[in-house]
Legacy VTK file of the C-alpha trace (Angstrom):
# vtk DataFile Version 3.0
C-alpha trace
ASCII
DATASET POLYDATA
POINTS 460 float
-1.354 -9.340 26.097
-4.196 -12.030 26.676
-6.180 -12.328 24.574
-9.893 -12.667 25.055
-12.651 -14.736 22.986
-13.639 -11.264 21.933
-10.251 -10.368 20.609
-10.613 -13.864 18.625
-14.132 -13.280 17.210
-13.433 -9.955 16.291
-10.314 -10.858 14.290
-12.070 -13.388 12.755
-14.805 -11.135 11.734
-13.072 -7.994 10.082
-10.525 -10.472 8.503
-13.165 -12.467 6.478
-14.923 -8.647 6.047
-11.547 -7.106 5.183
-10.894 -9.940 2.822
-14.408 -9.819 0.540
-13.914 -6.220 0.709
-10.425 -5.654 -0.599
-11.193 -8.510 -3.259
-13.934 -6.565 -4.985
-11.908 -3.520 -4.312
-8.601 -4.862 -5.917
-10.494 -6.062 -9.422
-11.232 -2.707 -10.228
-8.485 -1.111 -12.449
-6.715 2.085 -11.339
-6.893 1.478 -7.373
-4.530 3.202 -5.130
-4.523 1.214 -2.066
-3.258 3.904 0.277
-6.154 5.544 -0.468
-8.516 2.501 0.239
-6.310 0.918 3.046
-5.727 3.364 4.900
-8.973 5.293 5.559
-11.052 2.140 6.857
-8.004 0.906 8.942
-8.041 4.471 10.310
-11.981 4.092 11.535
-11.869 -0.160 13.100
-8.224 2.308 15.207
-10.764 5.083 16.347
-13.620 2.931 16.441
-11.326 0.713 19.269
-10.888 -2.369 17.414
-8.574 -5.176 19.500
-5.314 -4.534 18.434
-5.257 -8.431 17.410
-8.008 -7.906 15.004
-6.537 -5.229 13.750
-3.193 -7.065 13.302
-5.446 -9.848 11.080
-7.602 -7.345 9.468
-4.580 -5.490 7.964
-2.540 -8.534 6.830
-5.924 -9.861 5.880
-6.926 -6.645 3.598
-3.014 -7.217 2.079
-3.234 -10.050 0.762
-6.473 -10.131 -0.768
-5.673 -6.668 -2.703
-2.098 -8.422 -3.568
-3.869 -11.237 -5.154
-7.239 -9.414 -6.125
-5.059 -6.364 -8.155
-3.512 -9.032 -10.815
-7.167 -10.016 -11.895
-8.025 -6.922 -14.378
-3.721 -6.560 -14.830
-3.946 -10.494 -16.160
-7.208 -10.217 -18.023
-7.138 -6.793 -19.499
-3.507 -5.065 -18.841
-4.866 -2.253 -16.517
-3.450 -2.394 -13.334
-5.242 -3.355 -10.092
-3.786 -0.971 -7.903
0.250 1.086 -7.905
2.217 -2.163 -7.403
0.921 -4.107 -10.583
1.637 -1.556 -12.895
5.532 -3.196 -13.270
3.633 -6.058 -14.622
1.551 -4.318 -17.097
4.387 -4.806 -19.912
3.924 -8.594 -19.212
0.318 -9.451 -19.015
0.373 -7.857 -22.332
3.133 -10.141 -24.020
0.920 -12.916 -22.376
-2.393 -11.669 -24.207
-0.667 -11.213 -27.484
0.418 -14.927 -26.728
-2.377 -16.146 -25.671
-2.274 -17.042 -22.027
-3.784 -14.954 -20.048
-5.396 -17.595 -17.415
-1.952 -18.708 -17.028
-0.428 -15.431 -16.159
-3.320 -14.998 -13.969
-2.542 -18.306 -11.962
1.121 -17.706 -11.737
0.267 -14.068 -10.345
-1.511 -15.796 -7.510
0.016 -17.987 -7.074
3.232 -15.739 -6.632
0.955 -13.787 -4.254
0.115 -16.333 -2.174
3.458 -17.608 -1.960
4.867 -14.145 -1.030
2.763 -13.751 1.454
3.235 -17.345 3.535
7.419 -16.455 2.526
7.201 -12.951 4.136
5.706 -13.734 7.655
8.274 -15.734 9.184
11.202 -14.247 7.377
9.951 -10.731 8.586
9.263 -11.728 12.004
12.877 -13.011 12.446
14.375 -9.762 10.832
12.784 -7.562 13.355
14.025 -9.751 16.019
17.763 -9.115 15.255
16.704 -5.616 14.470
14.588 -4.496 18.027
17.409 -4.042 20.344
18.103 -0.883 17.796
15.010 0.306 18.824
16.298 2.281 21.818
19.355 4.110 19.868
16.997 5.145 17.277
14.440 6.453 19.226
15.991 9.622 20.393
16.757 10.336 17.105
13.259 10.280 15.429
13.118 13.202 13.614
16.379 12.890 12.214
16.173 9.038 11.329
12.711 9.963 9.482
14.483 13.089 7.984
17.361 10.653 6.462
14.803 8.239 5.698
12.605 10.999 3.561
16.035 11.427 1.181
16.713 8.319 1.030
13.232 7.336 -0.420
13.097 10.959 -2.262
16.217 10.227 -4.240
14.649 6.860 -5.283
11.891 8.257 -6.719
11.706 9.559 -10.315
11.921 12.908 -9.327
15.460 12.591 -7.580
17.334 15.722 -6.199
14.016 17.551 -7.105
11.844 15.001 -4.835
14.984 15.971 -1.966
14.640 19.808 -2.820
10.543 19.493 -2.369
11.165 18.086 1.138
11.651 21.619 2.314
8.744 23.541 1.122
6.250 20.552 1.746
7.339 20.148 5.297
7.071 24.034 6.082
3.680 24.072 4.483
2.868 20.854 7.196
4.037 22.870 9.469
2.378 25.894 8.721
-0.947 23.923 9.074
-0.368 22.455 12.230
0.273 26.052 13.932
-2.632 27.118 11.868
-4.562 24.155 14.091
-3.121 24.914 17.242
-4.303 28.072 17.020
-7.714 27.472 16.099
-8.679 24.247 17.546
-5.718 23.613 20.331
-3.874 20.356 18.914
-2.041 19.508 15.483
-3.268 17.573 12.945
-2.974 14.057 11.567
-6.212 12.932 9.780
-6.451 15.841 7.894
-3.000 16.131 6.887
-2.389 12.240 6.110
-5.663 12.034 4.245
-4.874 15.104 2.189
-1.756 14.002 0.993
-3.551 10.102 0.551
-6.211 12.064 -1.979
-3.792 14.531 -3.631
-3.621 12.846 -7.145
-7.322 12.594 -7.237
-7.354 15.999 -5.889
-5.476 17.138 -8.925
-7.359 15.145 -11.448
-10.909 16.762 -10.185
-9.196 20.526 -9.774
-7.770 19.955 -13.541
-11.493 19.495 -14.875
-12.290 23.036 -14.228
-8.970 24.595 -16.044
-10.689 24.861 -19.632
-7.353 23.113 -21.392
-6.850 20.632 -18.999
-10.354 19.466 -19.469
-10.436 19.352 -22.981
-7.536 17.208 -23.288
-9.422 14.689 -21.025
-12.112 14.832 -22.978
-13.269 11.721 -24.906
-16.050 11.986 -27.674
-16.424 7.550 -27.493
-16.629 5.135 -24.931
-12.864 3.258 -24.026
-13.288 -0.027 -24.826
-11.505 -3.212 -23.212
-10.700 -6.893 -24.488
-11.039 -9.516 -22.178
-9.340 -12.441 -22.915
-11.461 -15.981 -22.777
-12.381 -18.041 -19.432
-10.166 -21.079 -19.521
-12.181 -24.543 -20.094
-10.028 -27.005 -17.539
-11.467 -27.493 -14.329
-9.035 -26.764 -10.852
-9.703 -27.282 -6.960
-11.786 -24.735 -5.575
-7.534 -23.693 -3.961
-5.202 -25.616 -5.810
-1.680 -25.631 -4.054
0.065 -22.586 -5.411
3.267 -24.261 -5.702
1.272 -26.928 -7.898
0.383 -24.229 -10.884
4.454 -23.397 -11.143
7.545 -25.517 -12.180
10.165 -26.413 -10.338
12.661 -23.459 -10.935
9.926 -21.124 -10.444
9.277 -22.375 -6.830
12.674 -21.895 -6.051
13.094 -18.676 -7.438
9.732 -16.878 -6.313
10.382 -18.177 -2.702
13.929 -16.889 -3.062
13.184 -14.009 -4.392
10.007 -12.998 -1.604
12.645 -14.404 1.420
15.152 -11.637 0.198
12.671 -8.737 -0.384
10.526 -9.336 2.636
13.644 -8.099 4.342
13.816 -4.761 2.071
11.665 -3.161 3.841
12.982 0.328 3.394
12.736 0.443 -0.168
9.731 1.316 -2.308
7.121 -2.056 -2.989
7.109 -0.913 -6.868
10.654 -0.353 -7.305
11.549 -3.614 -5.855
9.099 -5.689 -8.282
10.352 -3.316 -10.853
13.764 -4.678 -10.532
13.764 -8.296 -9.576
11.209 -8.573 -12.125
13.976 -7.286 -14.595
16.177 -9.645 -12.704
14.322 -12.892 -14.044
13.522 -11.344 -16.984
17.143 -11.286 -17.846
17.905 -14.578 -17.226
15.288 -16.010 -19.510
15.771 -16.861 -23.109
12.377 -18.425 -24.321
9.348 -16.003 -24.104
6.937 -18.104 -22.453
9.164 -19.132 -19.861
10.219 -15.022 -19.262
7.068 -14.175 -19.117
5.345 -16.870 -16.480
8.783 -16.741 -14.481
8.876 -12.884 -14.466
5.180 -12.689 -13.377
5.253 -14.775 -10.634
8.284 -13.526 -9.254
7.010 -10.079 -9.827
3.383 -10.339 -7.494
5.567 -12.548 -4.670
7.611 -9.495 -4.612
5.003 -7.267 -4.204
3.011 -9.434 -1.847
6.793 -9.852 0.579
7.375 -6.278 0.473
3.958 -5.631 1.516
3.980 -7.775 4.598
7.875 -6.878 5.526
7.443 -3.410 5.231
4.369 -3.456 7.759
5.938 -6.173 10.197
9.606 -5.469 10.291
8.985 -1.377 11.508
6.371 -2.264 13.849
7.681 -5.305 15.532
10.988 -3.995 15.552
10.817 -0.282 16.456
7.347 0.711 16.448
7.855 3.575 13.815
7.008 4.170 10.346
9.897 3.291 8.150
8.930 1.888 5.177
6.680 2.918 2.259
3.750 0.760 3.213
3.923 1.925 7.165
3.601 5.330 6.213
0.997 4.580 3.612
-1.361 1.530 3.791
-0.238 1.041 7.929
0.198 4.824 9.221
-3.088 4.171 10.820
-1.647 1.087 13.065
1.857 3.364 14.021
0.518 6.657 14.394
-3.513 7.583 15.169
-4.017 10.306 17.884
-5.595 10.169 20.442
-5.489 6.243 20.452
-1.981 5.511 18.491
0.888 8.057 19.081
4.746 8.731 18.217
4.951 11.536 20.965
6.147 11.740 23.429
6.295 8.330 23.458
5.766 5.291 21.569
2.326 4.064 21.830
0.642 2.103 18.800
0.092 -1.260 18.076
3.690 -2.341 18.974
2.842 -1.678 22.353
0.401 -4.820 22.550
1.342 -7.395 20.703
4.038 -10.017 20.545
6.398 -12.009 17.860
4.267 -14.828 18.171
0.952 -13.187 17.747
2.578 -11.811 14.465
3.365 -15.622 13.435
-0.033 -17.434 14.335
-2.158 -14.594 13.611
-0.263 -13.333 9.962
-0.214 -17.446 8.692
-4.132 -17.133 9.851
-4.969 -13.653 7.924
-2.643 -14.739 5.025
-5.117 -17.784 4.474
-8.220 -16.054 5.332
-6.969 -13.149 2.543
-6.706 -15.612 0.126
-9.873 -17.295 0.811
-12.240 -14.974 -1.929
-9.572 -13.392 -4.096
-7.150 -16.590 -4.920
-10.243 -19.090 -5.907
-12.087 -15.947 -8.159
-8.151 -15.601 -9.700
-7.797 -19.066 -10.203
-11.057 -20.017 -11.782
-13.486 -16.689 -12.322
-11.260 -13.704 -13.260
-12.966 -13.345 -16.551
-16.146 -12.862 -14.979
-15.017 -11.189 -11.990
-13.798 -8.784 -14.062
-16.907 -8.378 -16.431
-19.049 -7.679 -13.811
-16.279 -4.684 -12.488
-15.768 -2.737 -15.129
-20.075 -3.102 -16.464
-21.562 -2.223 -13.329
-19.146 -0.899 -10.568
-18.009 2.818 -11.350
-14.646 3.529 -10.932
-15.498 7.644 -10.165
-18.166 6.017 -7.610
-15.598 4.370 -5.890
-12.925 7.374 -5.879
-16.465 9.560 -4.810
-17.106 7.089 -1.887
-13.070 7.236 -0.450
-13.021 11.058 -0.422
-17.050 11.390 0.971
-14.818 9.048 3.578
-11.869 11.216 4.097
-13.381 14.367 3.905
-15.890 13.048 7.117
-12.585 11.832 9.009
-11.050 15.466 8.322
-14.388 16.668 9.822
-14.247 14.764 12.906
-10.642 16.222 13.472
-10.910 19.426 13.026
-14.294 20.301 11.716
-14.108 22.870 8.766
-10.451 23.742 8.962
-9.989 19.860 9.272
-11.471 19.795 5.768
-9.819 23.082 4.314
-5.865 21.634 5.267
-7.241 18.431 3.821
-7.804 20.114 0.410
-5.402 22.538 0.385
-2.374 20.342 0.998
-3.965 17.240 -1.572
-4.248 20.133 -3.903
-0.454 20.909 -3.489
0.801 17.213 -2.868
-0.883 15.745 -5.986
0.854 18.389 -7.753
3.642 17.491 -7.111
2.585 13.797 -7.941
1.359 14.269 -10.919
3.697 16.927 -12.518
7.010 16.310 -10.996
6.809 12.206 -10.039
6.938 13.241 -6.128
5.055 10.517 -4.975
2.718 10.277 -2.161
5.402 7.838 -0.582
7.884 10.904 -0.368
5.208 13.423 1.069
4.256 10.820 3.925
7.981 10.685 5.148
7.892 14.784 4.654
4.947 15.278 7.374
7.285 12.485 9.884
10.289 14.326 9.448
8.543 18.048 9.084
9.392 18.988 12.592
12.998 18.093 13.036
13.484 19.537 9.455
11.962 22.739 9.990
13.184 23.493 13.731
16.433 22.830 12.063
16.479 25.133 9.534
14.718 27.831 11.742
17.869 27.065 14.192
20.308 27.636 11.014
19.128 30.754 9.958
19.571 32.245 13.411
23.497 31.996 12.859
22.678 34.447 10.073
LINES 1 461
460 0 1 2 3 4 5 6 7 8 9 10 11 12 13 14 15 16 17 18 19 20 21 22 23 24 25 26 27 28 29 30 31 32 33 34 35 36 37 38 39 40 41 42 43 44 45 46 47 48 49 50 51 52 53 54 55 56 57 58 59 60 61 62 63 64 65 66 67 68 69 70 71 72 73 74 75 76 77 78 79 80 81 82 83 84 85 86 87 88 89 90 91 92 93 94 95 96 97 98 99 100 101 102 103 104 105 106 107 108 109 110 111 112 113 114 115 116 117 118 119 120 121 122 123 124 125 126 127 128 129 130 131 132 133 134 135 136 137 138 139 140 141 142 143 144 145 146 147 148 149 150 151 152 153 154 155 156 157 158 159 160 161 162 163 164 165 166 167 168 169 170 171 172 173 174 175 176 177 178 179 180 181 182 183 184 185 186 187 188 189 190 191 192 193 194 195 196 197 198 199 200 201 202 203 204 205 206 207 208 209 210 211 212 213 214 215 216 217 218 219 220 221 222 223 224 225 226 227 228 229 230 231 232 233 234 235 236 237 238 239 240 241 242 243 244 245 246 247 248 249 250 251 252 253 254 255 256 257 258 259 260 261 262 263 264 265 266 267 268 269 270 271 272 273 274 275 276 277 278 279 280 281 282 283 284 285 286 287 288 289 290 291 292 293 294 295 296 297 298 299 300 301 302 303 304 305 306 307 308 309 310 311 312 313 314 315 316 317 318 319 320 321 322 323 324 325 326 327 328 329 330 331 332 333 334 335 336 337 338 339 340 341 342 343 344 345 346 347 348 349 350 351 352 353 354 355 356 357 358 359 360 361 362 363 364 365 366 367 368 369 370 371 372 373 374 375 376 377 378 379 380 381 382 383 384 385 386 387 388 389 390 391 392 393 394 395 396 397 398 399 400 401 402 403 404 405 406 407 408 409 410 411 412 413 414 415 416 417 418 419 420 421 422 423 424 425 426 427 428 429 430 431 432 433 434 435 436 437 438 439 440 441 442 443 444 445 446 447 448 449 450 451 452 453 454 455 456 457 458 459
């Protein structure tokens, strides 16, 4: 692919726009970033963004929610977005001591560090891993199939997340014959978006059941503590490996080396665990809870960037959490990105070396807003969220969004499948800990699961 002074503009452009963006976006508590991610990445693919800039816009958007999500998790122990809710438990042991300006700087710090660690590591992974590609392509369905138990049974939910995989994919199903009939092509907008909205689908729906509201009521105000700005003065970017000691360098770049590779496994279980990892090996609470934190956000920041890199560079397909969440958009976007009946997406134009030069490039220009406001403002930063930007406007703007994408799909119905499976899926999410993650891998693996079944009852 060569790439044109266009290409190089525009990637410039949406990955300094993506980063201010997903900065202000990742201070304010409770984000999901599928949900945020996903649906703007969706209109720069239909819109016919270079796939360069979309490359640096992504990686870009990453990183500055990675760092951006630890600012109101450090100041006021709500988490940022899903993957800082392991270090909840944490930032709270380091307000009760304290210190929370110096869990916020060893959060980003971690994140940064993850971030630079993952590129390179992931790049070489999917190297050894592409000549794989071929074998596993004829076997789609029943790789994504394997790959939907596999991530089912490490959810909460367990052989109940496995069991769900049956009705959820003949409901998919169901829809996209429903579409085919009415508007002459299946669905993916509609049907990704409603299962990206389902647990805020749920929340709204449970406001007009008379009990569930009233439980959700609240007669006063919630009110948050904010810990103080610290007084010493730091570089606009200090060097991240400058804010931790010695053993903590070597065991956050450890640690993000070895996950970046993980990229199978869920981003919150993995900084759920090698958080717990650290944790154990630390005696004196400071020390746990500085070393545990860092670790913890260069976790999530490596899983972020392995789990988008490693399945496209080395196969093309969406096989991890994040490339069926945050990423679908970049593997799988009809009519511009497809699966079927061949692979056609974003692994189709670039190269290993684009990956390299461009990630190192959006890593930095990620970090450029969020890392300086972590470092030196997240006090105010976070102020100014939670007084004047409205966390219901922000869920209100995201579906307005979605609802508009389902609506260029498939008009009406486009917006009916939309609500009707988000209804459904954030049942399940909220009620029975089936997690959007699992209901993403459902809709891949719907067709080879339900012609399969269809085919096994005809032996009947």
């Amino acid at each position: 692919m060569v790439i044109t002074a266009t290409a190089l503009i525009q990637a410039l452009v949406l990955s300094i726009a993506g980063s201010f963006i997903f900065t202000v976006i990742g201070i304010i508590p409770g984000t999901d970033e599928t949900a945020t991610m996903a649906p703007l990445t969706l209109i720069l693919v239909l819109l016919g963004a270079e796939p360069i800039a979309l490359l640096a816009w992504f990686i870009a958007i990453a990183q500055a929610i990675q760092i951006a999500h630890t600012i109101p998790t450090a100041m006021s122990a709500l988490p940022g977005s899903t993957t800082a809710v392991p270090m909840v438990h944490y930032t709270s042991l380091a307000k009760q001591l304290g210190i929370p300006h110096i869990s916020m700087r060893k959060l980003a710090a971690g994140s940064v560090i993850g971030g630079l660690v993952a590129i390179p590591i992931a790049i070489v992974i999917a190297y050894f891993l592409a000549p794989f590609a071929s074998h596993i392509e004829p076997y789609v369905g029943l790789v994504f199939t394997l790959g939907a138990i596999l991530i089912a049974y490490m959810s909460k939910a367990k052989w109940g997340a496995i069991i769900a995989l049956v009705p959820l994919s003949f409901l998919i199903q169901g829809f996209q014959s429903i579409a085919l009939d009415a508007v002459g092509h299946t669905l993916f907008i509609s049907i990704f978006m409603g299962i990206t909205i389902g647990p805020m689908i749920t929340e709204l729906f449970s406001v007009m059941i008379p009990s569930l509201r009233n439980n959700q009521a609240r007669e006063t105000k919630k009110s948050v503590w904010l810990a103080p700005e610290p007084k010493e003065k730091l570089p606009y970017f200090p060097n991240p490996l400058k804010l931790l000691t010695k053993k903590q360098r070597r065991s956050t770049v450890g640690f993000a080396a070895v996950t970046a590779a993980g990229f199978i496994f869920s981003p919150v279980g993995l900084v759920v665990l090698m958080g717990e990892i650290v944790a154990g090996r630390k005696d004196e609470l400071y020390d746990k809870i500085t070393s545990t934190l860092v670790v913890q956000d260069a976790v999530s920041n490596a899983t972020y960037m392995g789990g988008f890199i490693i399945p496209m560079l080395a196969f093309g397909l969406p096989l991890s959490g994040v490339a069926i969440g945050p990423a679908a958009p970049l593997f799988n976007a009809p009519p511009r990105f497809f699966l079927e009946p061949e692979i056609h997406n974003l692994s189709s134009y670039l190269q290993p070396w684009h990956y390299l030069v461009f990630g190192f490039i959006a890593i930095l220009i990620g970090s450029m807003f969020a890392y300086p406001i972590a470092i030196r403002k997240a006090r105010q930063w976070t102020e100014f969220m939670f007084k004047y930007i409205s966390h219901e406007a922000l869920v209100g703007t995201f579906l307005g969004l979605i609802f508009m994408l389902a609506f260029y799909e498939a008009g009406v119905l486009g917006v009916l499948v939309t609500l009707c499976l988000g209804l459904f899926g954030g049942i399940l999410n909220n009620l029975f800990d089936i997690h959007t993650g699992v209901q993403f891998m459902a809709y891949y693996a719907s067709g080879w699961i339900v012609t399969t079944l269809l085919s096994l009852a005809g032996l009947f």
